[in-house]
PDB file of the backbone (N, CA, C, O) and the ligand in Angstrom, with CONECT records:
HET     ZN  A 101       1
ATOM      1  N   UNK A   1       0.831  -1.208   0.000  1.00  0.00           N
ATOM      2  CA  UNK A   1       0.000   0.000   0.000  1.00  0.00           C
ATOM      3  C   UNK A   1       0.865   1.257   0.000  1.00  0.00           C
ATOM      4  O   UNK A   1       1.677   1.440   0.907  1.00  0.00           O
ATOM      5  N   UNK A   2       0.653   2.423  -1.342  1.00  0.00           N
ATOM      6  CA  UNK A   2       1.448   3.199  -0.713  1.00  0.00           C
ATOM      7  C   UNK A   2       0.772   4.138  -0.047  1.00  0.00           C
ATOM      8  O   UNK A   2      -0.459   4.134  -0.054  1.00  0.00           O
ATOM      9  N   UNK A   3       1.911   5.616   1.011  1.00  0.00           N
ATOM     10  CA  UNK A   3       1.467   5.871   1.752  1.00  0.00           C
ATOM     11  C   UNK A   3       1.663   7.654   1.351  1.00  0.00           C
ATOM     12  O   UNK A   3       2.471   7.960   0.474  1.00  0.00           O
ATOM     13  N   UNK A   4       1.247   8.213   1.723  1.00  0.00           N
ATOM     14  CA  UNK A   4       1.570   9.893   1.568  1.00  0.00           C
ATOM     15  C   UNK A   4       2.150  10.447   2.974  1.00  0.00           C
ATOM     16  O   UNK A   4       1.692  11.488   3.447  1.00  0.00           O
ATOM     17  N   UNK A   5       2.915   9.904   3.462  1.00  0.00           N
ATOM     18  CA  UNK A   5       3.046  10.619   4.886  1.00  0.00           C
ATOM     19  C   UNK A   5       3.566  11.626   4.661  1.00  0.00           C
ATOM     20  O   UNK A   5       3.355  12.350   5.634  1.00  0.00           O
ATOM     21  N   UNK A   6       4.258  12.233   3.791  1.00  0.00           N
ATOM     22  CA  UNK A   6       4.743  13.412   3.626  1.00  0.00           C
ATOM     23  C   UNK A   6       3.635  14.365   3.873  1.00  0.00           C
ATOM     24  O   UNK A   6       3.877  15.368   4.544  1.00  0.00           O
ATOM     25  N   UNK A   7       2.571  14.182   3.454  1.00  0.00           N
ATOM     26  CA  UNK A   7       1.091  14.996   3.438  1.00  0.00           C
ATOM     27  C   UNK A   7       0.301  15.048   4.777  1.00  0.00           C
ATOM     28  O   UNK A   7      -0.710  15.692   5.055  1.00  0.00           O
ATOM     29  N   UNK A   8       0.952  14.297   5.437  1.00  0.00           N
ATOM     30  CA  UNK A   8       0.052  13.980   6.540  1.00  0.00           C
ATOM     31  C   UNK A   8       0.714  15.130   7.540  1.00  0.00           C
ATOM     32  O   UNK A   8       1.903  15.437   7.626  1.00  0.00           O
ATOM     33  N   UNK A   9      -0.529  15.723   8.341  1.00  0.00           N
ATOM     34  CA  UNK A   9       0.288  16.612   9.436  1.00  0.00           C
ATOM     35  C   UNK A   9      -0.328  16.519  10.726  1.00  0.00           C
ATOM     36  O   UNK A   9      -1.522  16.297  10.530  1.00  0.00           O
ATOM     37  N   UNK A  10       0.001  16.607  12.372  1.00  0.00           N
ATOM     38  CA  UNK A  10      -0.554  15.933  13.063  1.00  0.00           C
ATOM     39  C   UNK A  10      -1.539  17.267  13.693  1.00  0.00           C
ATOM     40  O   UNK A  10      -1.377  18.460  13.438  1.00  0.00           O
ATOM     41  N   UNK A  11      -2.312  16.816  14.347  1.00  0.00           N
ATOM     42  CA  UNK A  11      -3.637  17.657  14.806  1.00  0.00           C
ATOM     43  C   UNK A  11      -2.758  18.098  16.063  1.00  0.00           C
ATOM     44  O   UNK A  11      -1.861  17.272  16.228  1.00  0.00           O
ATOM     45  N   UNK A  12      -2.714  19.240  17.109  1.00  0.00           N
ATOM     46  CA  UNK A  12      -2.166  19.432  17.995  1.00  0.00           C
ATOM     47  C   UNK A  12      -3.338  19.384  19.441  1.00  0.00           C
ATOM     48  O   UNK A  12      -2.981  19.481  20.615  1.00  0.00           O
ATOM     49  N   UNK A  13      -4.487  19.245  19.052  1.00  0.00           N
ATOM     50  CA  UNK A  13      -5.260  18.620  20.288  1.00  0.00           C
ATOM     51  C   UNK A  13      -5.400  17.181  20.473  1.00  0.00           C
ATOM     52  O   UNK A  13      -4.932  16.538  21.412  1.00  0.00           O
ATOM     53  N   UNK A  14      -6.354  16.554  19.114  1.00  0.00           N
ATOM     54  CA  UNK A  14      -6.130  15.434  19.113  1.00  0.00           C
ATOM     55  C   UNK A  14      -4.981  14.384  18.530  1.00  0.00           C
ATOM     56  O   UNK A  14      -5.334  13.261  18.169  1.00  0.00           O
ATOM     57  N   UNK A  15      -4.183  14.621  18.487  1.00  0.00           N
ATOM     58  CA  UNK A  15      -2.748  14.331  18.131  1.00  0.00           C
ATOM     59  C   UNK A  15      -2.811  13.247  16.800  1.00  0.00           C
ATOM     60  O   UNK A  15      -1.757  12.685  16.505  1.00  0.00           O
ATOM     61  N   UNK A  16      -3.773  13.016  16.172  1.00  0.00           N
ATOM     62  CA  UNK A  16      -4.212  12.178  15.277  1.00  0.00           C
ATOM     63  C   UNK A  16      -3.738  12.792  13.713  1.00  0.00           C
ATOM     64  O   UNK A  16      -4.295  13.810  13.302  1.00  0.00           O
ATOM     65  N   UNK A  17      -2.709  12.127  12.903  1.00  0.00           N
ATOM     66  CA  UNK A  17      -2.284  12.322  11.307  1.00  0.00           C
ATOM     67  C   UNK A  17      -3.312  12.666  10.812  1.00  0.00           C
ATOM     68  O   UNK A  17      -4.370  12.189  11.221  1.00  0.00           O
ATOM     69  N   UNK A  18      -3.281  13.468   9.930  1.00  0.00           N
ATOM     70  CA  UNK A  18      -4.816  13.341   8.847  1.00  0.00           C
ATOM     71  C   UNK A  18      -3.735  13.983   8.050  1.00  0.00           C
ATOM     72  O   UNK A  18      -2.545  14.225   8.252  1.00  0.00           O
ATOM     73  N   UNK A  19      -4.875  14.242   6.718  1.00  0.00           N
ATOM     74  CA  UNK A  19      -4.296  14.893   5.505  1.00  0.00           C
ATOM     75  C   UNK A  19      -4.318  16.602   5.792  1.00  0.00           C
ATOM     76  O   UNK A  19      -5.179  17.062   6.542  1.00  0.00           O
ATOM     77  N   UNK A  20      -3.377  17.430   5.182  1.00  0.00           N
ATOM     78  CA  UNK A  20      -3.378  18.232   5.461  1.00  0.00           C
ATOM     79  C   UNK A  20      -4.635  19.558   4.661  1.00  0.00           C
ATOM     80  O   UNK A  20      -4.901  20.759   4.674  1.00  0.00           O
ATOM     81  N   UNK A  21      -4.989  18.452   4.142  1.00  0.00           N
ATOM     82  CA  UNK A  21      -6.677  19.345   3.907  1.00  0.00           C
ATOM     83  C   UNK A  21      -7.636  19.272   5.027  1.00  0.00           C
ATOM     84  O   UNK A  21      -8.295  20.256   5.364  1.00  0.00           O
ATOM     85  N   UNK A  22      -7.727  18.106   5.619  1.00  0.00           N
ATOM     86  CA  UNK A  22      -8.745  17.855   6.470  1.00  0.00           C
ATOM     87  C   UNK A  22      -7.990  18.976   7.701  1.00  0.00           C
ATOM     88  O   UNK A  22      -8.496  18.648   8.774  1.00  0.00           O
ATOM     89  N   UNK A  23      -7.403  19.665   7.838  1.00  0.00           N
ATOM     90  CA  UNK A  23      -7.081  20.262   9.083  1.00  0.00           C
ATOM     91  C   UNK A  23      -7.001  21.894   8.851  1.00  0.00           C
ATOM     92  O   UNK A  23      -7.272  22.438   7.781  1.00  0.00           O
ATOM     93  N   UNK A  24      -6.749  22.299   9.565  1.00  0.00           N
ATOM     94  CA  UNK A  24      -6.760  24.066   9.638  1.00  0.00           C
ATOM     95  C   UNK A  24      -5.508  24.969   9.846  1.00  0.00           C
ATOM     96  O   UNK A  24      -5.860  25.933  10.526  1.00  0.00           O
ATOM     97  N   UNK A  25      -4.158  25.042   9.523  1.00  0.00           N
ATOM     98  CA  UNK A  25      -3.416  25.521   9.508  1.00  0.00           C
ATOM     99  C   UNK A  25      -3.296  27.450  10.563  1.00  0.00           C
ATOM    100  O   UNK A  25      -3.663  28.584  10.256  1.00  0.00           O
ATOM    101  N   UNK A  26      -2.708  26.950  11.602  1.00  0.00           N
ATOM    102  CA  UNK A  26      -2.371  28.173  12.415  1.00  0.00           C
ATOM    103  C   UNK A  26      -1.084  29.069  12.456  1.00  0.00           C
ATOM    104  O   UNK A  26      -0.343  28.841  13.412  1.00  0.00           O
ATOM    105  N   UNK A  27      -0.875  29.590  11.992  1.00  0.00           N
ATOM    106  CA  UNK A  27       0.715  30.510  12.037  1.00  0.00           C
ATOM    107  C   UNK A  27       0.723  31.437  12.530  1.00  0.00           C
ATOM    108  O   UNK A  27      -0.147  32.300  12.648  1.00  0.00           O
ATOM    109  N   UNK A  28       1.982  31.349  12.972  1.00  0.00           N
ATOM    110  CA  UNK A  28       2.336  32.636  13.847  1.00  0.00           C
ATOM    111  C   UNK A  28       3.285  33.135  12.352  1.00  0.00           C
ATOM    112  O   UNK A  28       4.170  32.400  11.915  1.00  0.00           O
ATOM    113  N   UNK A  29       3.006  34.198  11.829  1.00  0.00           N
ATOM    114  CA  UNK A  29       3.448  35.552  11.138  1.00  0.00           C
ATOM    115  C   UNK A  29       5.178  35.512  11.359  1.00  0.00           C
ATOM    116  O   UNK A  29       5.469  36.384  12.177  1.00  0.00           O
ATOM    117  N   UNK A  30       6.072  34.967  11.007  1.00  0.00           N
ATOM    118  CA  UNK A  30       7.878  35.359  11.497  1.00  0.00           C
ATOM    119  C   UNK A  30       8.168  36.720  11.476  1.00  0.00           C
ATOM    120  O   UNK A  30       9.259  37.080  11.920  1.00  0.00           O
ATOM    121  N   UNK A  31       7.104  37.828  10.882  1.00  0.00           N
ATOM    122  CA  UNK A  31       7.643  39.194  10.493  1.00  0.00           C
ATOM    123  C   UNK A  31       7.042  39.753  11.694  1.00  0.00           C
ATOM    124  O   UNK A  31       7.735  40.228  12.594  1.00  0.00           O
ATOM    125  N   UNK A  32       5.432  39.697  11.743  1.00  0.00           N
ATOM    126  CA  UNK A  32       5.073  40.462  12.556  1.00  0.00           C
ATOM    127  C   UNK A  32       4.141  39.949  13.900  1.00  0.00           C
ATOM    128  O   UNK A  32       3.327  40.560  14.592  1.00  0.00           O
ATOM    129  N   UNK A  33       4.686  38.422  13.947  1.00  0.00           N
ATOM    130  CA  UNK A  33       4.046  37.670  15.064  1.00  0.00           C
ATOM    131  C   UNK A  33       2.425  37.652  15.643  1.00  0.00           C
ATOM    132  O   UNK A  33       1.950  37.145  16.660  1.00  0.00           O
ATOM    133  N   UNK A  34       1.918  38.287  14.740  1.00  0.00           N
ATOM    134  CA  UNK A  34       0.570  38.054  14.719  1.00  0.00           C
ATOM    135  C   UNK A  34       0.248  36.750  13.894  1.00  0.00           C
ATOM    136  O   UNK A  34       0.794  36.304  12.885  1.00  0.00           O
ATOM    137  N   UNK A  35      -0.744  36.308  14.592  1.00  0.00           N
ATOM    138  CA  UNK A  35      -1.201  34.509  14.651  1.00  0.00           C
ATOM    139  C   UNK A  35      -2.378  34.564  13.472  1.00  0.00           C
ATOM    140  O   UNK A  35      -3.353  35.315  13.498  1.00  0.00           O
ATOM    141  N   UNK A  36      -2.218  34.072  12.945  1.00  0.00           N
ATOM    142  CA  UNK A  36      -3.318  34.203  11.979  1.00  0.00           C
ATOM    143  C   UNK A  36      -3.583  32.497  11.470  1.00  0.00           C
ATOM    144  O   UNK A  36      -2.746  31.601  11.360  1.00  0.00           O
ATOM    145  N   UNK A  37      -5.316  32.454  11.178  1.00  0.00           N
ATOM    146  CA  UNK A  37      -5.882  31.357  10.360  1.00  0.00           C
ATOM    147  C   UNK A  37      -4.795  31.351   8.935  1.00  0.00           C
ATOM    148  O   UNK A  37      -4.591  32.461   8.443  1.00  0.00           O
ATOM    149  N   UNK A  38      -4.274  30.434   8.437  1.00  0.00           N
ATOM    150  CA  UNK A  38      -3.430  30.179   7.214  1.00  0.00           C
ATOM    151  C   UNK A  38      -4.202  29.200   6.036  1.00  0.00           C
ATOM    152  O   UNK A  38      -4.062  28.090   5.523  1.00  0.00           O
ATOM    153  N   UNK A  39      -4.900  30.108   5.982  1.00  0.00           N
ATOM    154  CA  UNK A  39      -5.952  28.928   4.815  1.00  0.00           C
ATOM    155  C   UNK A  39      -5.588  28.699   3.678  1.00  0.00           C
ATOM    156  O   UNK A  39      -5.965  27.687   3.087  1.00  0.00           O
ATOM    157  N   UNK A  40      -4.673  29.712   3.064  1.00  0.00           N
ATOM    158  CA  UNK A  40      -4.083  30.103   1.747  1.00  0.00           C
ATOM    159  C   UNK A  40      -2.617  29.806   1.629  1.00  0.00           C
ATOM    160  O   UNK A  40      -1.955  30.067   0.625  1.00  0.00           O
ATOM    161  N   UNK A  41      -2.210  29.314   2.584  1.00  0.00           N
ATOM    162  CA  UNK A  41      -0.565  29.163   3.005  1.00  0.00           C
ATOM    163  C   UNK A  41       0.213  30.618   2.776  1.00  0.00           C
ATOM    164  O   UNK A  41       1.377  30.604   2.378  1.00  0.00           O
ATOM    165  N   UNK A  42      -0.306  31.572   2.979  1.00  0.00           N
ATOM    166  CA  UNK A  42       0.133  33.158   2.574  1.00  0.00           C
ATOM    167  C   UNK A  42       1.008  33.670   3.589  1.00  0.00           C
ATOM    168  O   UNK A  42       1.714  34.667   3.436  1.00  0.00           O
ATOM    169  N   UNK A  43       0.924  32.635   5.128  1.00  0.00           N
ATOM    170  CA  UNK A  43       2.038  33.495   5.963  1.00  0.00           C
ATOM    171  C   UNK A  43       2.692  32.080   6.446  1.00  0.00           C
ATOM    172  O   UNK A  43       2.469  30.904   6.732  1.00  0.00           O
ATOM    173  N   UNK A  44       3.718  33.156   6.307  1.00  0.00           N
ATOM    174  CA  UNK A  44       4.964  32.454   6.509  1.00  0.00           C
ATOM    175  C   UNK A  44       5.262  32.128   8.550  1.00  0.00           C
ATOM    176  O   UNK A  44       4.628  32.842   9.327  1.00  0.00           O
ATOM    177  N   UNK A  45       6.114  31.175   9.048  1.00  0.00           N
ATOM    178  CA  UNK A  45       6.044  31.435   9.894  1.00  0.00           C
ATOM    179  C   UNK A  45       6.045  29.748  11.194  1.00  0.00           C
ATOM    180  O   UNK A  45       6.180  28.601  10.769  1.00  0.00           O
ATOM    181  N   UNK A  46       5.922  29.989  12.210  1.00  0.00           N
ATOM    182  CA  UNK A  46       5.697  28.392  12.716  1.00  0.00           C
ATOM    183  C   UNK A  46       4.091  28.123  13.431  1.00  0.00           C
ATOM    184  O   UNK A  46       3.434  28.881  14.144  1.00  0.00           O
ATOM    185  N   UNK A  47       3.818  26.937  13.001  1.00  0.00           N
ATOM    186  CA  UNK A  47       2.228  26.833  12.592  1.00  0.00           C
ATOM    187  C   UNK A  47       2.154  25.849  13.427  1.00  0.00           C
ATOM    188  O   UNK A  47       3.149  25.372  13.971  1.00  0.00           O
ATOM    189  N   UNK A  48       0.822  25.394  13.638  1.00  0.00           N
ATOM    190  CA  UNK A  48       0.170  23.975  14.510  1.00  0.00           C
ATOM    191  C   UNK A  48      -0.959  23.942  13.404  1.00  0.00           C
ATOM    192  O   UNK A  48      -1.214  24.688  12.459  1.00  0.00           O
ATOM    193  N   UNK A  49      -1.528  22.798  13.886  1.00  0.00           N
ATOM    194  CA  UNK A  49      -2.764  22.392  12.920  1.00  0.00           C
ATOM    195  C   UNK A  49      -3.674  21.480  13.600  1.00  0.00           C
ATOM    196  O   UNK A  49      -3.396  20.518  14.315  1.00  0.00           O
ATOM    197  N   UNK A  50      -5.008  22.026  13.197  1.00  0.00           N
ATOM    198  CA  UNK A  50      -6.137  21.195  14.064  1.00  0.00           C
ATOM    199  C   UNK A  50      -7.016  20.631  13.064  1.00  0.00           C
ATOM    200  O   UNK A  50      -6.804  20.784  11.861  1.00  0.00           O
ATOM    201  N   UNK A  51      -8.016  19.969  13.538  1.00  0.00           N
ATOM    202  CA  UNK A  51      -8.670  19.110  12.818  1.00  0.00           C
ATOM    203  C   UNK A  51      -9.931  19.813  12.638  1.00  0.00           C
ATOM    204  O   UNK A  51     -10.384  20.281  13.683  1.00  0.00           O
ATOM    205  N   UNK A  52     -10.443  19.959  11.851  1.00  0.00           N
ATOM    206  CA  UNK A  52     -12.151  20.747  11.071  1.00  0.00           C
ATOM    207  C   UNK A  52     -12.905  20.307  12.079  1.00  0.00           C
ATOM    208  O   UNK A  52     -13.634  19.379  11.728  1.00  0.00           O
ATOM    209  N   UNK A  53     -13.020  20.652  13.327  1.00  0.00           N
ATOM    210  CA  UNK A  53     -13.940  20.032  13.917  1.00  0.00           C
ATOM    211  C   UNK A  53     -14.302  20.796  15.281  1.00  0.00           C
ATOM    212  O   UNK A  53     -13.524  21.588  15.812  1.00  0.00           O
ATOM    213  N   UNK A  54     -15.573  20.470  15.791  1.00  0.00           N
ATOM    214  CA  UNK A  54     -15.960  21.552  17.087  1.00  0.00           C
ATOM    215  C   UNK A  54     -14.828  21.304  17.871  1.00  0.00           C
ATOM    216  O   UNK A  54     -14.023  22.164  18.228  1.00  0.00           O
ATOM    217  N   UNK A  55     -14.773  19.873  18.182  1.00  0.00           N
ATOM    218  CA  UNK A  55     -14.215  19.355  19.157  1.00  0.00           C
ATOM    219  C   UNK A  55     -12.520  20.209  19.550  1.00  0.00           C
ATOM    220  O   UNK A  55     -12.205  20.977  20.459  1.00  0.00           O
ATOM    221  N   UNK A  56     -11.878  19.737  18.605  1.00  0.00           N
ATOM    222  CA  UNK A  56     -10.415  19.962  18.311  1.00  0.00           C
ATOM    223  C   UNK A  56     -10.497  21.830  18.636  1.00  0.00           C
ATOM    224  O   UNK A  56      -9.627  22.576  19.087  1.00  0.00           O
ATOM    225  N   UNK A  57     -11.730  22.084  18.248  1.00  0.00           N
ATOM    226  CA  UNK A  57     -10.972  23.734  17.853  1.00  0.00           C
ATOM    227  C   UNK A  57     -11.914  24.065  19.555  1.00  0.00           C
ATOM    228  O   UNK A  57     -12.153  25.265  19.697  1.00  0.00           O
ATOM    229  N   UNK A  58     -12.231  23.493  20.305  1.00  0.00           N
ATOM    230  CA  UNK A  58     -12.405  24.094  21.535  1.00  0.00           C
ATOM    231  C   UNK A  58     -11.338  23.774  22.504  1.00  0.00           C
ATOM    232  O   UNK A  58     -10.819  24.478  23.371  1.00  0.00           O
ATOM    233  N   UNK A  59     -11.080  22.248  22.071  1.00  0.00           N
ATOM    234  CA  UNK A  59      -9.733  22.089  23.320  1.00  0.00           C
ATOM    235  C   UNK A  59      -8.832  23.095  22.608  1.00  0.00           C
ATOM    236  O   UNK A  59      -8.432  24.048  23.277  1.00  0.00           O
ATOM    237  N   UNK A  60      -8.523  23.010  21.526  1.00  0.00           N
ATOM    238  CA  UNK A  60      -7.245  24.337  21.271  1.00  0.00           C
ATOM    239  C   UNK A  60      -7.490  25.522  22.130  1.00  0.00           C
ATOM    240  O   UNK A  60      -6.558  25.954  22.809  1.00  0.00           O
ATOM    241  N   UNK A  61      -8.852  26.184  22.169  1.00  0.00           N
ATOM    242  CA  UNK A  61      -8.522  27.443  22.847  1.00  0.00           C
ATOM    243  C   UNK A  61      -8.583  26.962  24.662  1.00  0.00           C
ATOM    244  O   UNK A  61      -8.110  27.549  25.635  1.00  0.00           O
ATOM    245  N   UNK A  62      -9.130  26.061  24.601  1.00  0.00           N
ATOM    246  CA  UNK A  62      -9.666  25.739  26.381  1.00  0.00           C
ATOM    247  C   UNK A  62      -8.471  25.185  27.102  1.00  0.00           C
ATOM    248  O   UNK A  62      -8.433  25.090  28.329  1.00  0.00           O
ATOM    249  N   UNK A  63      -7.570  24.849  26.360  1.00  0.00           N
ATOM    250  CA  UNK A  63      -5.800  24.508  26.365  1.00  0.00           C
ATOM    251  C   UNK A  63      -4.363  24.637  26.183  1.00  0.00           C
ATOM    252  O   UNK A  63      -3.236  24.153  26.283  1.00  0.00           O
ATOM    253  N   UNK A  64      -5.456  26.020  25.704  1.00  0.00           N
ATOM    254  CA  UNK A  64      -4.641  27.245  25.249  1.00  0.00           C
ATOM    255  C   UNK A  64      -3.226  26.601  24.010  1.00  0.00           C
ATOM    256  O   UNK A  64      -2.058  26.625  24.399  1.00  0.00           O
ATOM    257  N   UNK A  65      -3.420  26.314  23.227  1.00  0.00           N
ATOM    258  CA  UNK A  65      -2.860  25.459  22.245  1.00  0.00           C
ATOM    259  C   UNK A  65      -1.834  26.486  22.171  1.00  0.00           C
ATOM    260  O   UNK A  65      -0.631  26.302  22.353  1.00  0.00           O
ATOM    261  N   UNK A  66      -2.459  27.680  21.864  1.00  0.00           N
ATOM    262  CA  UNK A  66      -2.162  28.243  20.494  1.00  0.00           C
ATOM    263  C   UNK A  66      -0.599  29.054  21.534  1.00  0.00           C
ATOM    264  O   UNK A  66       0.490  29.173  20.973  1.00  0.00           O
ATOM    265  N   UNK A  67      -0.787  29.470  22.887  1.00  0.00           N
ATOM    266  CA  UNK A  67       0.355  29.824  23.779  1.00  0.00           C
ATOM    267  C   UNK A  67       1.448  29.041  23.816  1.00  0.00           C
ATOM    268  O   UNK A  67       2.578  29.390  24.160  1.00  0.00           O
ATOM    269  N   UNK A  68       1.092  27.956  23.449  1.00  0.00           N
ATOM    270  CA  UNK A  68       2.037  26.994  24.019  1.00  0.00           C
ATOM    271  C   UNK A  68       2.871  26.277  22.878  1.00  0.00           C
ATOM    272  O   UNK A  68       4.030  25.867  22.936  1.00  0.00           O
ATOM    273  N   UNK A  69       2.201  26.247  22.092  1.00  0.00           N
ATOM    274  CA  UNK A  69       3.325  26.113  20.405  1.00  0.00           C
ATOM    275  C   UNK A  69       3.646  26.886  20.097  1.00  0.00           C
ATOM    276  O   UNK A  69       4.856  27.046  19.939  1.00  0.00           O
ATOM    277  N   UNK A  70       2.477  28.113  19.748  1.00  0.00           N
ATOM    278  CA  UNK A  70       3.174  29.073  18.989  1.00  0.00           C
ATOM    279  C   UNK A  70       3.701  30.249  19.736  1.00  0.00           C
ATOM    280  O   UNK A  70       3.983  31.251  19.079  1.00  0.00           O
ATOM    281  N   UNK A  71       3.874  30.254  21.067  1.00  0.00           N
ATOM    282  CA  UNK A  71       4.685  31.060  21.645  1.00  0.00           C
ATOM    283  C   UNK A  71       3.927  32.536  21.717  1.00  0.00           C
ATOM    284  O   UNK A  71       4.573  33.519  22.082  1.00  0.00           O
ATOM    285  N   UNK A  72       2.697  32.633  21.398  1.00  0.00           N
ATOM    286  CA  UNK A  72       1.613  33.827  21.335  1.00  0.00           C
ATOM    287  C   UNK A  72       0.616  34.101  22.088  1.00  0.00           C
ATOM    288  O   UNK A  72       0.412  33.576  23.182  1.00  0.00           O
ATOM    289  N   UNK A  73      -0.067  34.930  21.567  1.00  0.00           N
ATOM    290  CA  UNK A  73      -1.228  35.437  22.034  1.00  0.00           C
ATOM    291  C   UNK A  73      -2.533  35.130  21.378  1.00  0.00           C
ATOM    292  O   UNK A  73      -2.883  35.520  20.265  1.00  0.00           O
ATOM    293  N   UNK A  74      -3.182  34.411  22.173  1.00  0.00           N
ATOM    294  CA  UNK A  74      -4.614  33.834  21.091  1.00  0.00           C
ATOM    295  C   UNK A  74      -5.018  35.138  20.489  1.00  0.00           C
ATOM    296  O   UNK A  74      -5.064  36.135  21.210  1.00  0.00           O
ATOM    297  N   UNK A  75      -5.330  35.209  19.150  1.00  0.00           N
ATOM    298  CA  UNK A  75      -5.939  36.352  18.906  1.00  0.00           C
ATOM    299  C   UNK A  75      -7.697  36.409  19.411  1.00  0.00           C
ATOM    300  O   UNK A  75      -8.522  35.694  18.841  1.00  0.00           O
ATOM    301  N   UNK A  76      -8.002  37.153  20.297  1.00  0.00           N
ATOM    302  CA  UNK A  76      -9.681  37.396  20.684  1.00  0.00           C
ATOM    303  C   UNK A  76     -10.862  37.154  19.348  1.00  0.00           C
ATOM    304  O   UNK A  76     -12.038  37.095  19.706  1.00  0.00           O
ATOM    305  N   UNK A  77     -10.617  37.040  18.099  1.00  0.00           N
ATOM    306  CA  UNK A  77     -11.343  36.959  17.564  1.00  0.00           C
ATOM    307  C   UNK A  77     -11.431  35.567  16.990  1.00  0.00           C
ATOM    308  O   UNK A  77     -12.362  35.206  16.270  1.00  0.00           O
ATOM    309  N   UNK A  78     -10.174  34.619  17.426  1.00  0.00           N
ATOM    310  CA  UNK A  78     -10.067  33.751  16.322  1.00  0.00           C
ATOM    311  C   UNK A  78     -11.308  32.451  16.843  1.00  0.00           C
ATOM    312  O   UNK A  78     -11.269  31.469  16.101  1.00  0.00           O
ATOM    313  N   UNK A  79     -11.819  32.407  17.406  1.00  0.00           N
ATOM    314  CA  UNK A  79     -13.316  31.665  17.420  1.00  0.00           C
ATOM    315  C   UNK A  79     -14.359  31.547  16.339  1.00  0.00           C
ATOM    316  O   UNK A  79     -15.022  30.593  15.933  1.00  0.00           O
ATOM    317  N   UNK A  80     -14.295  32.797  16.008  1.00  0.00           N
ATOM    318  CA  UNK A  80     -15.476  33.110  14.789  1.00  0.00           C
ATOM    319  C   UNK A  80     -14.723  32.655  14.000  1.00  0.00           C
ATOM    320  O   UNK A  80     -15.002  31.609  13.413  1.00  0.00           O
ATOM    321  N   UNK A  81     -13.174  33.556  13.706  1.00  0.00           N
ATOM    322  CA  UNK A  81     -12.644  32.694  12.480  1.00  0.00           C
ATOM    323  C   UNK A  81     -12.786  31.159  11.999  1.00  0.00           C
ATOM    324  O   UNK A  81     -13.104  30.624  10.937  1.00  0.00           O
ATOM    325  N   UNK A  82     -12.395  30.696  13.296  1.00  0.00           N
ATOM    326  CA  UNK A  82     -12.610  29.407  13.037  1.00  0.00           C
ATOM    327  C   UNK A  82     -13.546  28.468  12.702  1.00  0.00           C
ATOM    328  O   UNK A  82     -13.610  27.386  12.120  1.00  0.00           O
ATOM    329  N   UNK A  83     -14.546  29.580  13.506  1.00  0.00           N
ATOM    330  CA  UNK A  83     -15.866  29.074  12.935  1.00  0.00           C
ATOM    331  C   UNK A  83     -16.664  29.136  11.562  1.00  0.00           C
ATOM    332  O   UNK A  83     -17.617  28.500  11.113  1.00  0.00           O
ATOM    333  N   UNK A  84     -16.000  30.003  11.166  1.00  0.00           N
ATOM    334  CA  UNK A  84     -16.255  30.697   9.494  1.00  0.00           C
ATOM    335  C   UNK A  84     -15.230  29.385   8.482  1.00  0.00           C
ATOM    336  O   UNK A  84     -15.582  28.857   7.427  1.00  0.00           O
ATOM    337  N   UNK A  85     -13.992  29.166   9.215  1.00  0.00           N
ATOM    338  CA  UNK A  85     -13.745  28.092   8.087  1.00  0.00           C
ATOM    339  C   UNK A  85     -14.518  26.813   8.341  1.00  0.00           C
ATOM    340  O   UNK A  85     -14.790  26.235   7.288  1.00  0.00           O
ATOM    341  N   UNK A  86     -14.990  26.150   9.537  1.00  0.00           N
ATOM    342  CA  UNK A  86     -15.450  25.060   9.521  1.00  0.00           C
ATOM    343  C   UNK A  86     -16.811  24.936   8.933  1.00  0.00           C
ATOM    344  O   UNK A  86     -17.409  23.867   8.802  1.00  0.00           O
ATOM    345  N   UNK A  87     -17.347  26.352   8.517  1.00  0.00           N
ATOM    346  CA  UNK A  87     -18.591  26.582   7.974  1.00  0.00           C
ATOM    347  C   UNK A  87     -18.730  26.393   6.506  1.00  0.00           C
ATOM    348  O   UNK A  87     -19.728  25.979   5.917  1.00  0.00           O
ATOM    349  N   UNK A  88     -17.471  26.792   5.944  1.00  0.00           N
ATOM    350  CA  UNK A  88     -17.041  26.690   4.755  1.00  0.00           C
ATOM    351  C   UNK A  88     -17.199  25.500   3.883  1.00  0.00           C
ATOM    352  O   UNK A  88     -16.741  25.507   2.741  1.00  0.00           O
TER     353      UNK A  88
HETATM  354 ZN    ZN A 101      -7.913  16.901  16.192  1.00  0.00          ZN2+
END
């Protein structure tokens, strides 16, 4: 069987491989350290990734994910964001 692991990236709540479509790309900005949703791969920077899902994207903030990888500040709005891509 072959395999794509190159593609595969791991969820940082539920620690589970998936493809890197099925997940949501988080970056922290290297220029100007603002954290931003990376839907477009447009910022550059060091990222975590969660899984399209209620679940995953509440322990991220309730576990403060996003402090603790990416060395930041949750941005206050990024709930809706997130909620706007899983709506998508
Ligand atoms: Zn997950």
């Amino acid at each position: 069987m072959k395999s794509n692991r190159k593609f595969l990236r791991q969820c940082a709540c539920c620690k589970q491989y998936k493809d890197k479509t099925e997940l949501i790309r988080i970056t922290k900005d290297y220029k100007t350290n603002e954290i931003k949703i990376n839907t477009d791969n447009s910022v550059m920077g060091r990222s975590l990734y969660i899984c399209k899902n209620e679940e995953c994207i509440t322990n991220l903030l309730k576990k403060k994910k996003i402090e603790h990888v990416l060395k930041g500040k949750t941005p206050v709005n990024i709930k809706e964001k997130l909620d706007t891509v899983l709506t998508n």
